[in-house]
C-alpha distance (Angstrom), angle and dihedral (degrees) to the residues before:
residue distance angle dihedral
X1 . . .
X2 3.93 . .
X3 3.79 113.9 .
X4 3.64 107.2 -169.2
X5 3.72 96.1 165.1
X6 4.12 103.1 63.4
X7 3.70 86.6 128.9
X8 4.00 94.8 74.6
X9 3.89 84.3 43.3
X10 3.96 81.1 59.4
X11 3.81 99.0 39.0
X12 4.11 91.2 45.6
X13 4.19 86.0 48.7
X14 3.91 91.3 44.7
X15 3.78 88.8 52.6
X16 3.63 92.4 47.1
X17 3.57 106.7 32.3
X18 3.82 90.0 156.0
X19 4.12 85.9 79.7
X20 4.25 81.2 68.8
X21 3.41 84.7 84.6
X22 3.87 98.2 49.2
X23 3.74 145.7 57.5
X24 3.76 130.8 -90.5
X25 3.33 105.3 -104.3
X26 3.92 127.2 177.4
X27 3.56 105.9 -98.0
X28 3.81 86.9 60.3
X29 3.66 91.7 51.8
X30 4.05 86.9 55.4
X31 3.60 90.5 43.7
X32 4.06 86.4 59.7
X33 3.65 97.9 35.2
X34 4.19 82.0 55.1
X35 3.90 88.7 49.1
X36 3.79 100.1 41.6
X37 3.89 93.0 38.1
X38 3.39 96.1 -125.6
X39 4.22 126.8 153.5
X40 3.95 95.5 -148.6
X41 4.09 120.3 -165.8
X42 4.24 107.0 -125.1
X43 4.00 83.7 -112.2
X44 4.28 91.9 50.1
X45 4.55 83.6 50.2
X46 3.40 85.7 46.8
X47 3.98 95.0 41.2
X48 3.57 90.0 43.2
X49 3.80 97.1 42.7
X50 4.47 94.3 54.4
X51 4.01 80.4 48.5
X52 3.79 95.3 47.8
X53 4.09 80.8 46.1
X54 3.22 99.8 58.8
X55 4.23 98.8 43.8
X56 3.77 78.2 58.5
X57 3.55 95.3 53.4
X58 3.63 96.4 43.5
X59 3.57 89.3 48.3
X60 3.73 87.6 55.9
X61 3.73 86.3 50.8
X62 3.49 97.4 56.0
X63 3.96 91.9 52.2
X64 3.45 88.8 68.6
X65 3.61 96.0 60.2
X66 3.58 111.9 102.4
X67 4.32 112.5 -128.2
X68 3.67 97.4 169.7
X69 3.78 108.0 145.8
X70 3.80 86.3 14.9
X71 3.93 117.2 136.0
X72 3.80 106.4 -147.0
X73 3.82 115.3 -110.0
X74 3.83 108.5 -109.7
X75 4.03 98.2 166.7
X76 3.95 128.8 15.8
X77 3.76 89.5 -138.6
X78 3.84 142.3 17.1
X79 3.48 98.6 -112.1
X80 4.28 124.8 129.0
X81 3.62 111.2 -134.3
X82 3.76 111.2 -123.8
X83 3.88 112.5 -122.7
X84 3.60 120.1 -155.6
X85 3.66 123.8 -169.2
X86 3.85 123.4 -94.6
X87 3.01 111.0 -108.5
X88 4.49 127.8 177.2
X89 4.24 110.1 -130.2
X90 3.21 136.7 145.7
X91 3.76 99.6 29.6
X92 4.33 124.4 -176.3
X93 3.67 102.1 -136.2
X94 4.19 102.4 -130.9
X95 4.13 91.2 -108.1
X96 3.97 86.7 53.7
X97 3.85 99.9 49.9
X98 3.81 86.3 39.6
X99 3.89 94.0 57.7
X100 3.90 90.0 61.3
X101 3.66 95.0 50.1
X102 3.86 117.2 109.6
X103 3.90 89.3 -145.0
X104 4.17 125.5 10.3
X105 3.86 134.2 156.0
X106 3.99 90.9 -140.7
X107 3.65 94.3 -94.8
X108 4.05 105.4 38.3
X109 3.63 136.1 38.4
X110 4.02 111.0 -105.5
X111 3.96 112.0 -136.2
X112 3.65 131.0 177.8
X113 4.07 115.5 -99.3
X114 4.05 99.9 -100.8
X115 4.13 93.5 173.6
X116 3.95 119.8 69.2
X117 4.03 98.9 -168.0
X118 4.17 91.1 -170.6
């Protein structure tokens, strides 16, 4: 079960945070399966909804915990990161990459339509 669309599961908790405090229940799941356009089996809901469950319930677990005096963890370790310049190499000239594709117009790659907007 791929869920690619966790981040309107965030938004739609951020927006009503008051569900923290609450279970799952199935007319949320439908809510999110609406938002994320999904088409979810009743056992994937009711997988989905124990997992959901027990995020919250951690979550709720982890309030408890007390941080005072705390500093926030910004970066597991002290190390820099190393920047190297950009640089451009190894370029496909358009005619090359084109000649692989399974479907072009001679400038542009041609791709199936993967969003209905009805």
């Amino acid at each position: 079960m791929n869920f690619g669309c966790q981040h309107a599961f965030a938004e739609y908790l951020i927006t009503n945070f008051e569900l923290i405090a609450m279970d799952i229940n199935q007319a949320l799941i439908s809510k999110l399966e609406q938002l994320a356009r999904l088409e979810l089996s009743a056992e994937e809901k009711e997988s989905l909804r124990h997992d959901l469950n027990n995020i919250l319930h951690l979550v709720e677990k982890l309030q408890e915990v007390d941080t005072e005096g705390v500093a926030p963890l910004v970066y597991l370790n002290d190390e820099q990161n190393t920047w190297r310049p950009d640089e451009v190499t190894g370029q496909v000239s358009r005619e090359a990459a084109l000649r692989n594709a399974p479907d072009a117009d001679g400038t542009f790659f041609r791709v199936p339509k993967v969003i209905d907007l009805k």
